[in-house]
Backbone bond lengths (Angstrom), bond angles and torsions (degrees), N, CA, C in turn:
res aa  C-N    CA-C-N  psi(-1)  N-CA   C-N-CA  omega(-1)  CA-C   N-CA-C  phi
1 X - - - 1.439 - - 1.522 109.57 -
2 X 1.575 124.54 142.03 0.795 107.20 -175.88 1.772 104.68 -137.79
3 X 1.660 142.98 119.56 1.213 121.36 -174.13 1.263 125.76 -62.59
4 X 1.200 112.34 150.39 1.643 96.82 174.31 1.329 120.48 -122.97
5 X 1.641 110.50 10.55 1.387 126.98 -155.96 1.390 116.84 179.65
6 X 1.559 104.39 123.36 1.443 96.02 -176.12 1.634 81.30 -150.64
7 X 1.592 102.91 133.13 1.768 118.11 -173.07 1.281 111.65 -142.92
8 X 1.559 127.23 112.55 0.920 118.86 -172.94 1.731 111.10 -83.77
9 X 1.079 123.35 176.98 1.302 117.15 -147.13 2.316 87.93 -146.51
10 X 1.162 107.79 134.57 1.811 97.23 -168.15 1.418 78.38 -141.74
11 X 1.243 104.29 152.91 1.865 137.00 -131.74 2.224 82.90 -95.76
12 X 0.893 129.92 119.59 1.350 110.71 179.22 1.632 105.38 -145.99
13 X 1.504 134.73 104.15 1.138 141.76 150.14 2.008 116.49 -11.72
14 X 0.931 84.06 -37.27 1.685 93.38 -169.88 1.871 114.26 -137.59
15 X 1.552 114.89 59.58 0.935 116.04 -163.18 1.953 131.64 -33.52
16 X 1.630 92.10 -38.09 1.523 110.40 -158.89 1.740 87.61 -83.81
17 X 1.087 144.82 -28.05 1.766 153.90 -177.18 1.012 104.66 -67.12
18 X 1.922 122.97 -50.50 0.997 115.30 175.77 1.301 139.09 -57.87
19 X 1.869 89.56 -35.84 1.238 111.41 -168.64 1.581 107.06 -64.50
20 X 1.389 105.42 -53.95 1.787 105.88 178.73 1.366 113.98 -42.51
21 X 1.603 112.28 -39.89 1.425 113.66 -178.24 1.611 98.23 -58.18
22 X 0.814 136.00 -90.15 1.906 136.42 -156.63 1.405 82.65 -47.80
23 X 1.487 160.44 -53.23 1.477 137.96 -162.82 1.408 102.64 -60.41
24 X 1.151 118.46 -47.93 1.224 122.37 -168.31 1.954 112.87 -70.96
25 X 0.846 94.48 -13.02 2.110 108.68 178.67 1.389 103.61 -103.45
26 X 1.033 125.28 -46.37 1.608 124.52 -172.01 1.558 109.35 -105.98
27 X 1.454 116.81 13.86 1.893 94.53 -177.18 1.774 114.30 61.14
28 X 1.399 120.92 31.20 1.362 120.50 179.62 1.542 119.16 -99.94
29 X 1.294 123.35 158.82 1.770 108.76 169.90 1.805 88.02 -115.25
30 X 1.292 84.68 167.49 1.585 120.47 164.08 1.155 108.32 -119.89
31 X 1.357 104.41 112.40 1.695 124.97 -169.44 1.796 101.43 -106.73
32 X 1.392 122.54 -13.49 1.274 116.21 152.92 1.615 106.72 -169.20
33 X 1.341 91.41 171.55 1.531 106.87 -146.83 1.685 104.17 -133.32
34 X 1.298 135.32 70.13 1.667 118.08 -157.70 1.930 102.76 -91.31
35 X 1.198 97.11 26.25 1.582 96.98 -175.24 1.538 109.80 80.90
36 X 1.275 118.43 -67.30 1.481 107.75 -166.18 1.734 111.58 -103.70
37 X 1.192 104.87 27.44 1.375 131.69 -171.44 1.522 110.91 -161.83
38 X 1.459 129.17 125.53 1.500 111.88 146.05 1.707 102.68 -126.53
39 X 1.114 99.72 173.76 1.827 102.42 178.60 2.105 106.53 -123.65
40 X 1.028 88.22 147.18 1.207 99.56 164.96 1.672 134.45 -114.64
41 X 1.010 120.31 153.10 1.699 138.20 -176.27 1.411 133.21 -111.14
42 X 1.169 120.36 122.29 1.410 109.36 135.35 1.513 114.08 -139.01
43 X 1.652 115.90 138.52 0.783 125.41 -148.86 1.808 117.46 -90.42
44 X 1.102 111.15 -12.33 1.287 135.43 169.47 1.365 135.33 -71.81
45 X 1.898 109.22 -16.74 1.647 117.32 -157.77 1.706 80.92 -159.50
46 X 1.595 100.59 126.99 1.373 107.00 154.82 1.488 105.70 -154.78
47 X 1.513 105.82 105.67 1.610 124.14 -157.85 1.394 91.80 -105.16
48 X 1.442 121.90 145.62 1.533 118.64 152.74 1.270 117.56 -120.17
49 X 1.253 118.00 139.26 1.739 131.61 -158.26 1.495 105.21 -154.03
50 X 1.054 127.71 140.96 1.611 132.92 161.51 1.347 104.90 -132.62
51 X 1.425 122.10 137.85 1.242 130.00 163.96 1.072 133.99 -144.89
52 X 2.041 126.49 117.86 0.769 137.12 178.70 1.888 124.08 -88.58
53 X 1.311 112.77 130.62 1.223 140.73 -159.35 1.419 133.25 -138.57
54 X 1.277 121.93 109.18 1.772 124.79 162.12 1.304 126.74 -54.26
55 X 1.601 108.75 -25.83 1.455 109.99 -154.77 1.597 82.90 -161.40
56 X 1.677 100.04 168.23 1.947 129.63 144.47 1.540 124.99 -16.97
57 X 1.571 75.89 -52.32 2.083 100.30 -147.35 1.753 92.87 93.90
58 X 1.349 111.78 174.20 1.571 124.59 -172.85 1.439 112.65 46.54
59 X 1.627 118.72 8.67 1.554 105.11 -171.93 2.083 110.56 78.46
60 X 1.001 107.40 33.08 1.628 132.27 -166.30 1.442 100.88 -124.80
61 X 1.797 109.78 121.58 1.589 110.57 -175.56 1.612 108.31 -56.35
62 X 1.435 119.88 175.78 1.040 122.99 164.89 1.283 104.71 -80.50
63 X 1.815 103.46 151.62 1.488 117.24 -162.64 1.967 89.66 -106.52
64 X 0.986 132.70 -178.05 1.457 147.52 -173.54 1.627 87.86 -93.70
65 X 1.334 107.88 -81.48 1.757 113.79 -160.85 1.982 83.25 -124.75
66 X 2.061 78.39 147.30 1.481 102.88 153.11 1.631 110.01 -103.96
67 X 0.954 89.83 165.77 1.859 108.21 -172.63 1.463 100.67 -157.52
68 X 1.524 96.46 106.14 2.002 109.37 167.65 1.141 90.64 -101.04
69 X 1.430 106.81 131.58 1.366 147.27 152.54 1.508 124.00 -74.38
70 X 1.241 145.62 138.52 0.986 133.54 169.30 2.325 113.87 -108.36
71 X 1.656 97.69 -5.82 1.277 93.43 140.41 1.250 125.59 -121.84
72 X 1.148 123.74 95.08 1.411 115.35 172.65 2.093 150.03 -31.55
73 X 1.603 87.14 -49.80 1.200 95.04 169.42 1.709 113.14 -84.43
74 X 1.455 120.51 -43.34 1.628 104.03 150.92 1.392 137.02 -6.69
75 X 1.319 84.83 -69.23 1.338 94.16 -161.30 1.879 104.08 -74.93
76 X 1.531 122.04 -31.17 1.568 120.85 160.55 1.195 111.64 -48.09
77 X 1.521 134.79 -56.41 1.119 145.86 -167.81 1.388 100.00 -64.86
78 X 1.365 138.20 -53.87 1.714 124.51 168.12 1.387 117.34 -51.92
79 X 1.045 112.82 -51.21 1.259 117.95 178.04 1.804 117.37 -41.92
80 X 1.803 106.60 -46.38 1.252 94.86 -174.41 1.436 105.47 -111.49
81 X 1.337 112.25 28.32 1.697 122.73 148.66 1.354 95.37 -51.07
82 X 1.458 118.32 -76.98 1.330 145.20 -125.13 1.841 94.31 -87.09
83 X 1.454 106.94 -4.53 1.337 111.36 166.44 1.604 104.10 75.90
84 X 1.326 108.97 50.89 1.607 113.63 170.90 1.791 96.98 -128.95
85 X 1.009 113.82 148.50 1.601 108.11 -173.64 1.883 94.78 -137.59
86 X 1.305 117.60 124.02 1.162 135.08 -178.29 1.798 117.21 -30.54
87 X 1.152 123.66 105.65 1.580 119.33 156.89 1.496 134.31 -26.42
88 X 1.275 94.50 -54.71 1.728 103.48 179.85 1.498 103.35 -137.66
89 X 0.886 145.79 144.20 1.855 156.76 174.52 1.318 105.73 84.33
90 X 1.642 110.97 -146.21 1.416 99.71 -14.34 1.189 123.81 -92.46
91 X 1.577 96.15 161.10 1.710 106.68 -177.95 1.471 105.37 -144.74
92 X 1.125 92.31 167.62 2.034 98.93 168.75 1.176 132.10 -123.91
93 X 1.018 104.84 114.70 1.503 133.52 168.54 1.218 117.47 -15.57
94 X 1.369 134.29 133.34 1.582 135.45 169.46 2.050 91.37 -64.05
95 X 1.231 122.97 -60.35 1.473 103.88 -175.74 1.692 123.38 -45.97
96 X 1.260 123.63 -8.91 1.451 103.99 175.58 1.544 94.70 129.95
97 X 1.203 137.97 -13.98 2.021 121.91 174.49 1.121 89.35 -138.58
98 X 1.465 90.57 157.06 1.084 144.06 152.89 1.414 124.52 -80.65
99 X 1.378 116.14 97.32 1.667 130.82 139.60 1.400 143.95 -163.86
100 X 1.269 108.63 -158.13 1.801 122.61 -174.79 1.362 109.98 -114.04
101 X 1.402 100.32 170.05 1.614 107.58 -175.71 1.986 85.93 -119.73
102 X 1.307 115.38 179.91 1.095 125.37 165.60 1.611 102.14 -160.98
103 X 1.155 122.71 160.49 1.757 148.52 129.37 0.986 137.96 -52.06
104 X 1.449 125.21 74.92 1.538 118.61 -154.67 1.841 105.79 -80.44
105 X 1.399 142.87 155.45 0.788 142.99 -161.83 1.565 114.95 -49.39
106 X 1.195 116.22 -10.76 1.375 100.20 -170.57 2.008 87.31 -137.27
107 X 1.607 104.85 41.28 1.256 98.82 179.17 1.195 161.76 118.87
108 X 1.229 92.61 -59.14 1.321 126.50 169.65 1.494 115.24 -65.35
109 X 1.846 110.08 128.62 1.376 127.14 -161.32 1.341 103.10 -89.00
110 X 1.659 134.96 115.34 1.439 130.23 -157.86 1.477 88.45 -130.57
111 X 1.411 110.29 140.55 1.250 125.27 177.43 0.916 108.47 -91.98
112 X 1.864 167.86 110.51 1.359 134.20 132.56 1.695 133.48 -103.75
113 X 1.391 96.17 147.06 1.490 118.62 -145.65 1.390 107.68 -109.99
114 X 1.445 116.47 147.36 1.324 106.49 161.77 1.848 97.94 -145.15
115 X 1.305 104.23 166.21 1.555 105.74 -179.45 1.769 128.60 -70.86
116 X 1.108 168.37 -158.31 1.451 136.22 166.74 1.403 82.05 -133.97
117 X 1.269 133.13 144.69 1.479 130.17 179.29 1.290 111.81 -104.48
């Protein structure tokens, strides 16, 4: 057996709102939209990762989803276009990245990460 897909799925009152929100923070499309579901894209990167967790790390709740970025400050700077201002960071980690947590509109604790070179 082999996976080919693993998508986490975050609890959202207003699926398609949300959805624009993360296109609009990460550079993503929404390639469909079924109302009580939409999905998101990018068409360039399809990584598979699972990760199990007690905590943050740093004493930092657990977040729902991580999201590495490969621009970092970009992607802060959209974020606080859109008038969301970071939870925790950013800062960097003694393990090796750099990032923040945020509150996405309907909640949800989002990690984003980048590597420290």
């Amino acid at each position: 057996m082999t996976v080919k897909r693993i998508v986490p799925n975050l609890r959202a009152s207003n699926p398609a709102a949300l959805a624009r929100f993360y296109a609009e923070v990460f550079d993503l499309t929404v390639p469909m939209d079924m109302g009580w579901i939409a999905f998101l894209q990018n068409e360039t990167t399809h990584q598979l990762e699972l990760h199990t967790a007690s905590e943050g790390g740093s004493g930092t709740p657990l977040p729902v989803v991580s999201i590495e970025v490969d621009n970092f400050d970009d992607t802060l700077a959209r974020l606080n276009r859109l008038g969301h201002a970071p939870d925790y960071g950013p800062v960097d980690e003694p393990w090796g990245i750099r990032r923040f947590y945020f509150s996405d509109p309907e909640g949800n604790l989002v990690n984003v990460v980048t590597h420290i070179s």
